[in-house]
N, C-alpha and C positions, 0 to 999 in steps of 0.2 A: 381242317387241321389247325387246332391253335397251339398260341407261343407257350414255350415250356416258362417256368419260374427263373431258373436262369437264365432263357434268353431275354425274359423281359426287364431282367433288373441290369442285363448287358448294355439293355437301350436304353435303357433310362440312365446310364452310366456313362454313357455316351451321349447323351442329352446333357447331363450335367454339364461332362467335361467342354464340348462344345460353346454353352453359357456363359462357363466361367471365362474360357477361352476371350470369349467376346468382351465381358465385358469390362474382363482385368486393365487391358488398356487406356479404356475411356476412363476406367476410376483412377486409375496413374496419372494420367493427363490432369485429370479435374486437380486431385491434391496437389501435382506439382505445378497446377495456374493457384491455389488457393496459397502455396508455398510462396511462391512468387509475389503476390500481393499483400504478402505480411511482411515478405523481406523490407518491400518499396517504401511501408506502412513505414516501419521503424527509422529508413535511411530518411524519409522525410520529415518524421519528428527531430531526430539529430540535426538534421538541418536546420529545423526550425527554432531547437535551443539554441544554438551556438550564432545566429543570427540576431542580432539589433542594430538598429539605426537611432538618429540622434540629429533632429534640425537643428543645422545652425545660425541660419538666418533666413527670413523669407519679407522680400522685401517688396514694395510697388512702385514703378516710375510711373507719373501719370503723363509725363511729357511725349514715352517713347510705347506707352499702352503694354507696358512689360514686367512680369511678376515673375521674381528672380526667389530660387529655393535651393537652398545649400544645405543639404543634408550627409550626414557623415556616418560611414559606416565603422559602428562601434562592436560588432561582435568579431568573431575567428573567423567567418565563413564568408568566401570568395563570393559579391551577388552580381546578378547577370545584370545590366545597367535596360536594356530592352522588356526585361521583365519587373522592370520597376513601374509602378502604376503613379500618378498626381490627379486629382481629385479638387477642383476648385469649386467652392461653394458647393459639392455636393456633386458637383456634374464632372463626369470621366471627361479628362482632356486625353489629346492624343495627337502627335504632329508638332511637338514642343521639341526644341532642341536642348542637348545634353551634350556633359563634358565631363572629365574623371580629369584632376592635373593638368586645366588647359588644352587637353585634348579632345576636340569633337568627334575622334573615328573609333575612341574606344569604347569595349561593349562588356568589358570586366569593371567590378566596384572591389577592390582587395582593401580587407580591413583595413582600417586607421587612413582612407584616403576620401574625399571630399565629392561629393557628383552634385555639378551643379546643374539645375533646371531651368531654365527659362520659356515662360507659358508667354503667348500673349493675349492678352486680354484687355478689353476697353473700359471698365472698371474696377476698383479697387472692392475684387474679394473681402470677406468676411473671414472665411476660413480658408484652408487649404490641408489637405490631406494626403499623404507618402508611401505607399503601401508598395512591400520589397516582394519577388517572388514567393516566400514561404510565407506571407501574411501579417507579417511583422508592418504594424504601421504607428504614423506620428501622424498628430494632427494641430498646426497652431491658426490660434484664432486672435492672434494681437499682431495684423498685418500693417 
């Protein structure tokens, strides 16, 4: 005994709806991760305009082996003081102590306020280099 014409386009209708069933979810999911990454996409260019910095002195004591970096945050945008990178000669430092207004415990840079660095190091660098959370960097070479 075989399937009549309508029963077969029954199942195959029911095949369909099934499919779709399936796979409507996962294609929701995916646009609203691809929705998601364009939003981030944008909120981090914004950032990244409204962010600049500006050294204001980068200094070397050779007595106390300490290379002091004063850099001043010139754009709108609040930076994370922990997310700021210094780069001497080329080579990522890390383990330098920092300060915002004389304060050692803060971890915000709010425009127009001053973060100062101190690396140590047993030589007087060549360069030195500043780079802020969103990629925004300075680099001076008359230490």
């Amino acid at each position: 005994m075989g399937f009549s014409t309508s029963g077969s386009m029954a199942v195959l209708f029911v095949g369909v709806l099934i499919a779709i069933s399936t796979a409507y979810p996962m294609m929701s999911a995916a646009n609203e991760r691809v929705q998601t990454a364009v939003d981030d996409r944008g909120d981090r260019a914004v950032s990244q305009r409204n962010s600049d910095i500006e050294l204001g002195n980068v200094t070397y004591n050779a007595t106390t082996d300490a290379l002091v970096v004063r850099v001043n945050n010139t754009g709108s945008r609040t930076l994370s003081v922990a997310d700021t990178d210094v780069l001497v000669d080329g080579a990522y430092r890390q383990g330098y102590a920092t300060s915002v207004a004389g304060d050692g415990t803060r971890t915000i840079w709010v425009p127009g306020e001053t973060l100062r660095i101190e690396v140590s190091t047993s030589t007087r660098p060549d360069r030195v280099k500043v780079v802020t959370e969103f990629g925004i960097a300075e680099t001076e070479t008359d230490i």
